[in-house]
N, C-alpha and C positions, 0 to 999 in steps of 0.2 A: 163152372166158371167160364163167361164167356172171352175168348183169345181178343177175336178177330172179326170186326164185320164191315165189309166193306165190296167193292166189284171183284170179278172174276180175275179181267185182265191184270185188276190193281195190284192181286195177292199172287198172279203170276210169271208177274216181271221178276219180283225180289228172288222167288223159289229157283226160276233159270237162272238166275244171276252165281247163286252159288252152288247149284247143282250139278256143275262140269267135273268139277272134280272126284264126286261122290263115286265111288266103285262098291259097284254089286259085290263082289265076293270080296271077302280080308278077315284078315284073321282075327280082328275086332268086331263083331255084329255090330257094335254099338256104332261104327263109325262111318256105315251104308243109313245112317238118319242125319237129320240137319236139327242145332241146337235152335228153337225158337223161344227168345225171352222178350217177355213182355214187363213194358213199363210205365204205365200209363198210356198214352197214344202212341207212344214210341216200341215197336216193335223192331227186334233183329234178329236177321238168319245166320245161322253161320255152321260153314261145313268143312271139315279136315281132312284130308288123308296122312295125318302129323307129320308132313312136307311142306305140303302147301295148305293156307289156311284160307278164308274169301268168307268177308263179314258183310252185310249191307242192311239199312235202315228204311226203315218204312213206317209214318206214321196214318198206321190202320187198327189202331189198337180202340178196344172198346171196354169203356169204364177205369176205374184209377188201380187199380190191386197189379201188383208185381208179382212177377210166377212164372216159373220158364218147362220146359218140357223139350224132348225128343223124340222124331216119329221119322219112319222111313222116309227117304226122300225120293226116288224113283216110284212112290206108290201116288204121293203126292201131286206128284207132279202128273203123274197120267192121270188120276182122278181130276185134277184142273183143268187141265188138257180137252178133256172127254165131256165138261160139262159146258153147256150154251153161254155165248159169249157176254151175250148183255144182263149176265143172270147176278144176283147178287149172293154173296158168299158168306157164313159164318163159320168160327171154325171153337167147339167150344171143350173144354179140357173136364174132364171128370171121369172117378173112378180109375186114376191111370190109362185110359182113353180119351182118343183124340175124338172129336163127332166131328164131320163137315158137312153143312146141309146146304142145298142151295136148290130153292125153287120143292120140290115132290122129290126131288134126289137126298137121300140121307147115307153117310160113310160111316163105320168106326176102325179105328186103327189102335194098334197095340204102342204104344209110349214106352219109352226108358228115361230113366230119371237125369234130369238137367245136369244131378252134380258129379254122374258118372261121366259127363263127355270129356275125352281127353283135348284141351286148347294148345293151341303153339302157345308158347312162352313169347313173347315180344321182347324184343332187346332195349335195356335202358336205356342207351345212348346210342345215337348213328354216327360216324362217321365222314359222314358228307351226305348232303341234301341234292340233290337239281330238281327244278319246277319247268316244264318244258309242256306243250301242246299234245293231247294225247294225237293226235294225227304222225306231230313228229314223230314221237315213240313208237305207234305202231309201224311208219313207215321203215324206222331201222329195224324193226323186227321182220317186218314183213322182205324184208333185200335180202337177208341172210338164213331165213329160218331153215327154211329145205336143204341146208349142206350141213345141217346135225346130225352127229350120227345115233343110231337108232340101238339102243343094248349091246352097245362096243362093251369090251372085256378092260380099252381104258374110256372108264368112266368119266375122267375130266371130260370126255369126248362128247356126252351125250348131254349138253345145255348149248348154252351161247356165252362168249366172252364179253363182258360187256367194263372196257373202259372208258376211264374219264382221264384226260389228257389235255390242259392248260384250257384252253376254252370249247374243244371237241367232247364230243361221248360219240365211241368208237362202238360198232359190234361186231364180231368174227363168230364164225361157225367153220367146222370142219368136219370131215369126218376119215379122214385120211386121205381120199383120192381126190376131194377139189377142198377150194376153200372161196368163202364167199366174206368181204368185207365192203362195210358201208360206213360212213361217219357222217354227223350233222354238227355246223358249228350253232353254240348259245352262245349269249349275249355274259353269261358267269363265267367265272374261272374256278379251276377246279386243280389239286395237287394232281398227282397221278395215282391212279387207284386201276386196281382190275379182279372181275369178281367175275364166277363161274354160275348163271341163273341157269337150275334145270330144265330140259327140255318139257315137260310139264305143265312146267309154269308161263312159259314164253308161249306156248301153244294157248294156254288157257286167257294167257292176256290178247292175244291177236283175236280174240273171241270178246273180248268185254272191252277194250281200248276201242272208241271212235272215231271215226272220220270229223272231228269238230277242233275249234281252235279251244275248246276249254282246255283248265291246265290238269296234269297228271306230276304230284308232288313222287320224285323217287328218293328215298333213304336208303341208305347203306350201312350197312353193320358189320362188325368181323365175320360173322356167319351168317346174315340172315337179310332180307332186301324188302321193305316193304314199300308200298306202292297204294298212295291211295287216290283216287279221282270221282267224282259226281258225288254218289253214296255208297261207295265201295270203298272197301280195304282189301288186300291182299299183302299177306306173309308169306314170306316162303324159305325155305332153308339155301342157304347157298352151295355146290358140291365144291369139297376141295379137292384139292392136287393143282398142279400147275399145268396150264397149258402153254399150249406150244410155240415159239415166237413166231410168228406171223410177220413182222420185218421181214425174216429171212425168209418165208417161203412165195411172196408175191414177188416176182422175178422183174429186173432191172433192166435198163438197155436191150433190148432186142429191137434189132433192126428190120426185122420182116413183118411189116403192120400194113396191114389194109382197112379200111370202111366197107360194112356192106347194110343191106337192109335186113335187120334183125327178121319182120316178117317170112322174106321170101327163104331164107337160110333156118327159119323153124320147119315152114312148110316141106320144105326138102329134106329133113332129118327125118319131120313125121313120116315121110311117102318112106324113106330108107328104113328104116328103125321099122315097118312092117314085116320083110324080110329078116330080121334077127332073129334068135331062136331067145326063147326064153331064159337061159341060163345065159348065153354069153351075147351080149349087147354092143358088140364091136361093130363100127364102123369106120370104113377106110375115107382119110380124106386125103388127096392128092393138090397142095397148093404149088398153081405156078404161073407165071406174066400171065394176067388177063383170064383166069380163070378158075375153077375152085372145083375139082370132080368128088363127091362124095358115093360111096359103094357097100355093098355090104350083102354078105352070102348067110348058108345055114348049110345043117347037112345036109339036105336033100339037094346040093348044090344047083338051088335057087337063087336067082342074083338082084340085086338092085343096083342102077347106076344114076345118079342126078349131075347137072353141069351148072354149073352158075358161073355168070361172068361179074370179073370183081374188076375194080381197079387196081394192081396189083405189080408190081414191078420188081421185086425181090426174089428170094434165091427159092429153087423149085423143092418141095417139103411135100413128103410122102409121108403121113402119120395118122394111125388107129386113137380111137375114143370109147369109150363107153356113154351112145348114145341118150342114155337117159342121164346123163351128166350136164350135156349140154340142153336139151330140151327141158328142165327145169330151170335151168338160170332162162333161155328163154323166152319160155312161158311164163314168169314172173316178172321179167322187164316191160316194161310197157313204152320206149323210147321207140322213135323211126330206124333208128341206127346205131349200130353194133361196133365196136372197132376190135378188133383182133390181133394179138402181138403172138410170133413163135420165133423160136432160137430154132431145133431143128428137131428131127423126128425121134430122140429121148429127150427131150426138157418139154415141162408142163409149157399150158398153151394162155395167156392172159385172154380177160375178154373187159372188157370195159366200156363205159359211155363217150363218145366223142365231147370233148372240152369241158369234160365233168371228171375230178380225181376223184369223187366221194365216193365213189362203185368200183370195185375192183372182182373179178372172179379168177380162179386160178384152176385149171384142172389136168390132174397127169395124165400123160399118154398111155396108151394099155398096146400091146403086142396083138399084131392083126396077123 
């Protein structure tokens, strides 16, 4: 029974679409294939890792018969991959094999049955909607993502926060030693709401979310967040526990603030941050009137020193970082200028956009 007949590129958009999530080993075989069911011309993918789900539609379907199947999906995908671009593809179902032929190229692959795939459950009802610009969306993802933490022992820790707050949708990430917050105001209103997306997930959409003003519909569930834009869908479980208040740890009034050029103060943490040793990633910055000395040694007591002149007028601030703290927020901003708030050499150090509140970054001092 013939699937599929149609271009290479056509049947290789849909398979990347949802083959991010696919993982080679688990304790499921069944759940390293992607479910493809066919419905007349209507063809869909869909792949699990019973976390996160990612469906998408493609009409390449050939003939009227309904009939669905499952076949590896990292095999797939390299056999598509591998075959000439302009070529055209079939892909036909029999005998519990898969056949894909294209051009003097013929595959067969081993199938598992349709009605063994385990699917997310979709929640009856949501709880709040927002329809907002997938650009928007990925932008808050993308301001915050890197301060997730990565298989923290607290779990709440390893997604992103993502509230809705009167006409804001807020994001936080942390992962103990900084914390990065970004918020975009809509045009709706919203109760207050705050839910915990896994990192995972938020990874996986900063990969399929585009740079365009189409819209990106988000749902909300007690446990569950779907997300759907173009021809995609995405499920995903939400992690609970409560995270951490975030009011309280972006620090208030401090008096000691200057503007500098985000550029020249990356460059100068890259040229320092050479000198670090690998395990401890300390460097010393010395702020005081009109100047900004950053330094930084190793055992081999090899030294780096950089000087930068700031506009600066406040009180003189001797305080250690964990340089790769700061050179992720900014190699991720993309602004001319940086503004920088500190209390003194134990209180975390603010960094944010001049005459922009949307962006906040928070990160502790470490002992130099």
């Amino acid at each position: 029974m013939q699937l599929v007949k149609t271009t290479r590129d056509t049947l290789l958009r849909p398979l990347q679409i949802v083959s991010g999530i696919v993982e080679r080993r688990h304790t499921m075989p069944i759940l390293a294939n992607i479910l493809i069911r066919k419905d007349g011309e209507s063809v869909s993918f869909l792949s699990t890792d019973t976390e996160v789900q990612i469906t998408t539609l493609a009409n390449i379907g050939s003939g009227d018969d309904v009939t669905g199947t499952t076949v590896a999906a990292r095999k797939l995908l390299d056999i598509l991959r591998a075959l000439p671009e302009s070529g055209d593809v079939t892909m036909t179902l029999q005998n519990k094999r898969l056949a894909v032929q294209s051009g003097k190229s013929r595959f067969a692959l081993q199938t598992l049955a349709a009605e063994e795939f385990p699917t997310v459950s979709v929640a009856d009802s949501y709880n709040a909607s927002v329809t907002l610009p997938q650009k928007t969306l990925k932008h808050l993802f993308n301001m915050v993502h890197f301060s997730m933490a990565q298989q923290d022992i607290r779990y709440y820790l390893n997604g992103l926060l993502l509230v809705l707050d009167g006409q804001n949708i807020i994001a936080v990430a942390t992962d103990g030693h900084r914390l990065a917050f970004c918020q975009v105001a809509t045009e709706q209103s919203f109760e207050r709401q705050e839910v915990i997306i896994p990192r995972k997930t938020i990874i996986e959409l900063q990969r399929l979310l585009e740079e365009s003003d189409e819209t990106v519909r988000l749902d909300i569930a007690a446990s569950q967040v779907k997300l759907t834009f173009a021809d995609i869908e995405l499920v995903s479980k939400l992690v609970e526990g409560k995270f951490p208040d975030y009011t309280r740890v972006i620090p208030k009034g401090y008096k000691n603030e200057f503007t500098m050029s985000r550029d020249e103060l990356l460059r100068s943490l890259q040229r320092a941050a050479i000198m670090t040793s690998d395990k401890f990633k300390g460097v010393r910055c010395i702020i005081e009137p009109g100047v900004m000395k950053i330094s930084s040694t190793n055992a081999d007591q090899e030294e780096a020193v950089e000087e930068i002149e700031i506009d600066y007028g406040g009180d003189s601030i001797d305080i250690g970082f964990n340089v790769t703290y700061l050179l992720d927020v900014l190699n991720n901003l993309k602004c001319d200028q940086i503004n920088i708030a500190l209390g003194d050499s134990n209180s975390s150090a603010l960094i944010s956009i001049p005459e922009n509140g949307d962006f906040k970054y928070v990160v502790m001092p470490m002992r130099i």
